[in-house]
C-alpha positions in Angstrom: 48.7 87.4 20.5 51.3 89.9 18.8 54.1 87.9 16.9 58.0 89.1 16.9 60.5 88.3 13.8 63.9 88.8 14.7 66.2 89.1 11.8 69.4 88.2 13.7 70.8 85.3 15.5 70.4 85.7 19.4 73.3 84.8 21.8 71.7 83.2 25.3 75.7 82.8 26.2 74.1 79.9 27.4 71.6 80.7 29.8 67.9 79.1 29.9 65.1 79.1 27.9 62.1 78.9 30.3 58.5 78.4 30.2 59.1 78.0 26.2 56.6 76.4 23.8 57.7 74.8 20.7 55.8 75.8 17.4 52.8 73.7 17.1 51.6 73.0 13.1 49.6 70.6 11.4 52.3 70.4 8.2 55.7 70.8 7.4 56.5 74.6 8.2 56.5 76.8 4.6 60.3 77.3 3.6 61.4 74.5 6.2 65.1 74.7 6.7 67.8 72.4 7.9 67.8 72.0 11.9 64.4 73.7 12.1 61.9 72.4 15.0 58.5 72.2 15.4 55.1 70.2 17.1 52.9 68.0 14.5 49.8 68.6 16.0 48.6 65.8 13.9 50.4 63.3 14.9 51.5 64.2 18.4 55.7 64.6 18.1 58.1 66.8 17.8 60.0 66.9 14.1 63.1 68.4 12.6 64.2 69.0 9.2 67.6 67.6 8.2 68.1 69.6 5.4 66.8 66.2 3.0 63.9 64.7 5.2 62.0 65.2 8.3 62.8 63.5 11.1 60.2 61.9 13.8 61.7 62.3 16.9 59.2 60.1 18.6 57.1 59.8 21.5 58.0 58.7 24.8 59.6 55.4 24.2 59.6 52.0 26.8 60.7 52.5 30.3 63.2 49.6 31.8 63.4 48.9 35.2 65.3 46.7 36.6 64.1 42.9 37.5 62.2 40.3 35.2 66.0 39.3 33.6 67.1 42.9 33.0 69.7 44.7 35.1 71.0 48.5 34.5 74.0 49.8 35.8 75.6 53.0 34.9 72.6 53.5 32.7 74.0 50.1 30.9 71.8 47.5 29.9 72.2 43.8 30.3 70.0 41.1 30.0 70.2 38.3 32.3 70.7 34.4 30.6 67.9 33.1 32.0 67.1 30.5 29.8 68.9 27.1 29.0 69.8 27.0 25.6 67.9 24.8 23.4 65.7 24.2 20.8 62.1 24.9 21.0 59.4 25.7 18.8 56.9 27.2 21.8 58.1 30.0 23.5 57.8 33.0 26.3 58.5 36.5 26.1 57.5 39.3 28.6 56.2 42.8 27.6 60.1 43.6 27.1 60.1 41.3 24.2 62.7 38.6 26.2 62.4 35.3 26.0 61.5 33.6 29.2 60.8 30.7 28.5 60.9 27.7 26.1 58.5 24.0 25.5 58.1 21.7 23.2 54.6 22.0 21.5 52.0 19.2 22.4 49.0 18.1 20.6 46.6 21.1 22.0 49.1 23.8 20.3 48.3 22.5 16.7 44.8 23.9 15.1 42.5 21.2 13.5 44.5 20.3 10.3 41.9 17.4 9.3 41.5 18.9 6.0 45.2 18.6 5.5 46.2 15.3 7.2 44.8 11.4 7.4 44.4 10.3 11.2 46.7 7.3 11.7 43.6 5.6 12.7 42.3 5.0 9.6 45.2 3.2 8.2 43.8 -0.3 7.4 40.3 0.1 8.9 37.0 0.4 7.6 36.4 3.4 5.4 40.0 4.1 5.9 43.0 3.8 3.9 44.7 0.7 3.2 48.5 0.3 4.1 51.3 -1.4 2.4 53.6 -4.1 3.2 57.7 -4.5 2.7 57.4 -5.1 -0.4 55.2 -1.9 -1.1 52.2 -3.9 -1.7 48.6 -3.7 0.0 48.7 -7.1 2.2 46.3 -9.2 1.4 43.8 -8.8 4.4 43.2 -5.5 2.9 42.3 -6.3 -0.7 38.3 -7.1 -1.6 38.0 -10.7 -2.1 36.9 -10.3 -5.8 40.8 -8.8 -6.2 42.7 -11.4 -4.9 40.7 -14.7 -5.7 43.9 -16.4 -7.1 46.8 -16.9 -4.4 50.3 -17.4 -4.9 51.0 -20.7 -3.0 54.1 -22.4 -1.4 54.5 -25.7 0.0 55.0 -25.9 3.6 57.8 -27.7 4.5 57.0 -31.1 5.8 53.0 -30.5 6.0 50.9 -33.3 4.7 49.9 -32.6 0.9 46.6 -31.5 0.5 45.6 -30.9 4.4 44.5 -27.6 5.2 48.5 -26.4 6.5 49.8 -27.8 3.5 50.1 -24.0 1.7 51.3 -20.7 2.9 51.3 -17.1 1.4 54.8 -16.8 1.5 57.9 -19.0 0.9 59.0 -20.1 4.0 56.2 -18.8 6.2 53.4 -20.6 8.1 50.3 -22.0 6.9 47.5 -20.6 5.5 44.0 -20.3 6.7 42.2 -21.8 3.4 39.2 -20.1 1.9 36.2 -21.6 0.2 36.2 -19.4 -3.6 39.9 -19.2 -3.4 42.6 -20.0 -6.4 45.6 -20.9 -4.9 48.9 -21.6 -7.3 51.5 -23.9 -5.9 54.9 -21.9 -6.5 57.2 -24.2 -4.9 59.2 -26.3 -7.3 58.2 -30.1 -7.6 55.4 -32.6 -8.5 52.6 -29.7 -7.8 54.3 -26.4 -9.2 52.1 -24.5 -11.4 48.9 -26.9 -10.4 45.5 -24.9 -8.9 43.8 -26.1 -6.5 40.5 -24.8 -4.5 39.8 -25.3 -0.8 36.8 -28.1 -0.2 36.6 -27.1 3.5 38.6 -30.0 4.0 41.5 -30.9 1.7 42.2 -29.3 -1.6 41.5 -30.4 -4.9 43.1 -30.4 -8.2 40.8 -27.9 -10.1 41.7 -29.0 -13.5 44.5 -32.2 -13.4 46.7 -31.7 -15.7 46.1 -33.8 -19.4 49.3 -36.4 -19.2 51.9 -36.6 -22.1 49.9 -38.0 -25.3 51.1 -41.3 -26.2 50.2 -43.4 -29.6 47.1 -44.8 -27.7 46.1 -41.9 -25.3 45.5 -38.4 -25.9 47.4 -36.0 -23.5 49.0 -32.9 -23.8 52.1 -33.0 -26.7 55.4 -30.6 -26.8 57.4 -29.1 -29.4 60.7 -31.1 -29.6 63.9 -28.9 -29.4 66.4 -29.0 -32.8 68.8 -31.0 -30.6 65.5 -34.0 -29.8 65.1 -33.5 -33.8 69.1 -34.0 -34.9 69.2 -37.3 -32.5 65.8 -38.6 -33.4 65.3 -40.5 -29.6 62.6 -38.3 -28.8 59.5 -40.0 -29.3 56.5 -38.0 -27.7 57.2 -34.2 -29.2 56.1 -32.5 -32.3 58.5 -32.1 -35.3 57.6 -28.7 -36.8 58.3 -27.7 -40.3 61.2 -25.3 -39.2 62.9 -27.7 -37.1 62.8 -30.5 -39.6 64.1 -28.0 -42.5 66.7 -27.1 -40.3 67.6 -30.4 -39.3 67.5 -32.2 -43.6 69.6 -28.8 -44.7 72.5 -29.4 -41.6 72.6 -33.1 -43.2 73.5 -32.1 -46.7 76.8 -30.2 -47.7 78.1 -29.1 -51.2 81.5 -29.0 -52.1 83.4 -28.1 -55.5 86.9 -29.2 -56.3 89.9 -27.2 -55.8 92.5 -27.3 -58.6 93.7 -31.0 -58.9 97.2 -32.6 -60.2 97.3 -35.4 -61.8 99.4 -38.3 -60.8 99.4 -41.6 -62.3 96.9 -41.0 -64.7 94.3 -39.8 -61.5 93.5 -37.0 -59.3 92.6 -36.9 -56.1 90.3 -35.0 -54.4 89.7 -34.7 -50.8 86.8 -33.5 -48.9 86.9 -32.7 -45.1 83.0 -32.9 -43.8 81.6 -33.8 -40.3 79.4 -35.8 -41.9 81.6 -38.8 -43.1 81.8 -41.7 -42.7 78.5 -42.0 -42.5 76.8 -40.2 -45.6 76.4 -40.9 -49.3 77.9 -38.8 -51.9 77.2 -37.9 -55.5 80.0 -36.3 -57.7 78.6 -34.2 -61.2 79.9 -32.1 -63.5 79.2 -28.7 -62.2 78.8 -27.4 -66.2 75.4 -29.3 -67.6 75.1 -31.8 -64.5 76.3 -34.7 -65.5 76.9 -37.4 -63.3 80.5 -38.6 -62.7 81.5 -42.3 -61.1 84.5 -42.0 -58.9 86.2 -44.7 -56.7 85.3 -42.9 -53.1 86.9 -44.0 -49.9 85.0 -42.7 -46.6 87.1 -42.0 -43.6 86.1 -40.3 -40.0 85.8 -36.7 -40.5 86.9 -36.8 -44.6 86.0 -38.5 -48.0 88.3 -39.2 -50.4 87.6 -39.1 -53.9 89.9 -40.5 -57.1 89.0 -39.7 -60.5 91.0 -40.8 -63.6 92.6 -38.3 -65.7 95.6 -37.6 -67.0 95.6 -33.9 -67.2 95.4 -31.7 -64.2 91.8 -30.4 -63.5 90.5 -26.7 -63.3 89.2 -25.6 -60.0 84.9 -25.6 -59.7 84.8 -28.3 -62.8 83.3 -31.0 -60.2 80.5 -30.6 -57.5 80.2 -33.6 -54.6 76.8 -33.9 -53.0 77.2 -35.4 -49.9 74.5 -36.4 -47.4 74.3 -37.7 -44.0 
């Protein structure tokens, strides 16, 4: 088919083009220009150019009639409000991409996550998982018996001592169901805290009594006696250890040196303010060489008085009184 070029713009003066067909290439036309037409035969759509990128001008696109929500008038648009508003995570659209519909999603919408999740069925049962309590512990129905052989242990309020609803697992709570190879500690405060007792099948038993206080005549269990038991001395069951009686022999003995004394008709007078007098002994030396000194010494409550003859005043430090309780 012969081909002509025009080399000038024609003027329709805007009658029709008819029976026209548009240029029909595989590629972008050689020399492509701004506004330029043509048919990708590829691709099936008609293109223009731009002037910076070609343009797709599409295929036939979706065709809305009215119905299923939509409405057109005056080739306007609307959608209908079909649907309550809320909150869903299932929902409903048509081939117009509306939403029609909304649910909540029930147990047959999830896939199988069971390499993800635990069934709540297997908390506390057999080859399960074991739960925890209040507290954030695993109860105790839960727990081997080798892991909980010794029981904490309270005293039920009012129960017989020793009968089988005389404990309970918690302070407060009902009794227990004793167990034969059970350890059960008695918490509560009393005659039988911190005692162990095992389950017979009928009462429970001591497991080991407790030694009694060791006496002169009996052996027994024996305590260390606190410094106050040691500086009284009416504690006569507890040990005395080293420390303590140290302690106690170094807060009975106090050293003192003499201030600077006057003399006054042919004495001095010294006078010594100790929490041990009146009941103590003192010694007065020479603090130079050691020497001891004989004094007249009055003891008073709280204070010892000491009188010295001499005629001259005496130095500070020349004296040192010993004095023990």
């Amino acid at each position: 088919m012969a081909t002509s070029k025009y080399a000038a713009h024609l003027d329709l003066n805007k009658n029709e083009i008819q029976n026209v067909k548009g240029q029909k290439l595989n590629s972008t036309p050689q020399g492509v220009e701004e506004a330029q037409y043509w048919y990708d035969s590829v691709n099936h759509t008609m293109k223009f150019y731009n002037g910076t990128n070609e343009v797709d001008m599409g295929s036939q696109g979706a065709i809305y009639t009215e119905g299923n929500g939509i409405d057109i008038t005056n080739e306007v648009i609307s959608i209908d409000n079909s649907v309550t508003a809320a909150t869903k995570c299932k929902v409903t659209y048509n081939a117009q991409g509306l939403v029609t519909a909304g649910a909540d999603l029930v147990a047959s919408d999830i896939p199988d996550l069971s390499a993800t999740y635990l069934s709540a069925t297997l908390k506390g049962a057999n080859n399960g998982v074991a739960e925890l309590d209040s507290t954030g512990k695993v109860p105790t129905a839960q727990l081997p018996s080798f892991v909980d052989d010794v029981i904490d242990s309270y005293i039920v309020s009012g129960a017989t001592p020793l009968t089988a609803g005389w404990l309970s697992a918690t302070d407060g709570g009902g009794a227990l169901t004793p167990e034969t190879g059970k350890i059960y500690v008695v918490l509560t405060a009393g005659d039988y805290q911190n005692k162990t007792y095992r389950w017979s099948g009928s009462i429970y038993v001591e497991i080991s009594a407790s030694p009694a206080q060791a006496t002169e005549s009996a052996a027994g269990i024996a305590q260390i006696a606190t410094q106050s038991e040691v500086n009284t001395g009416t504690n006569d069951t507890d040990f005395v250890t080293p420390l303590k009686l140290a302690t106690y022999i170094s807060n009975k003995k106090a050293t003192f040196t003499n201030p600077a004394l006057t003399a006054s008709g042919g004495q001095v007078t010294w006078t010594i303010s100790t929490t041990l007098a009146p009941d103590c002994i003192v010694t007065i030396r020479e603090t130079s060489g050691g020497a001891e000194v004989y004094a007249d010494i009055a003891y008073g409550s709280g204070s010892i008085t000491v009188k010295m003859n001499s005629s001259d005043d005496v130095s500070a430090g020349v004296y040192t009184a010993v004095v023990l309780g």
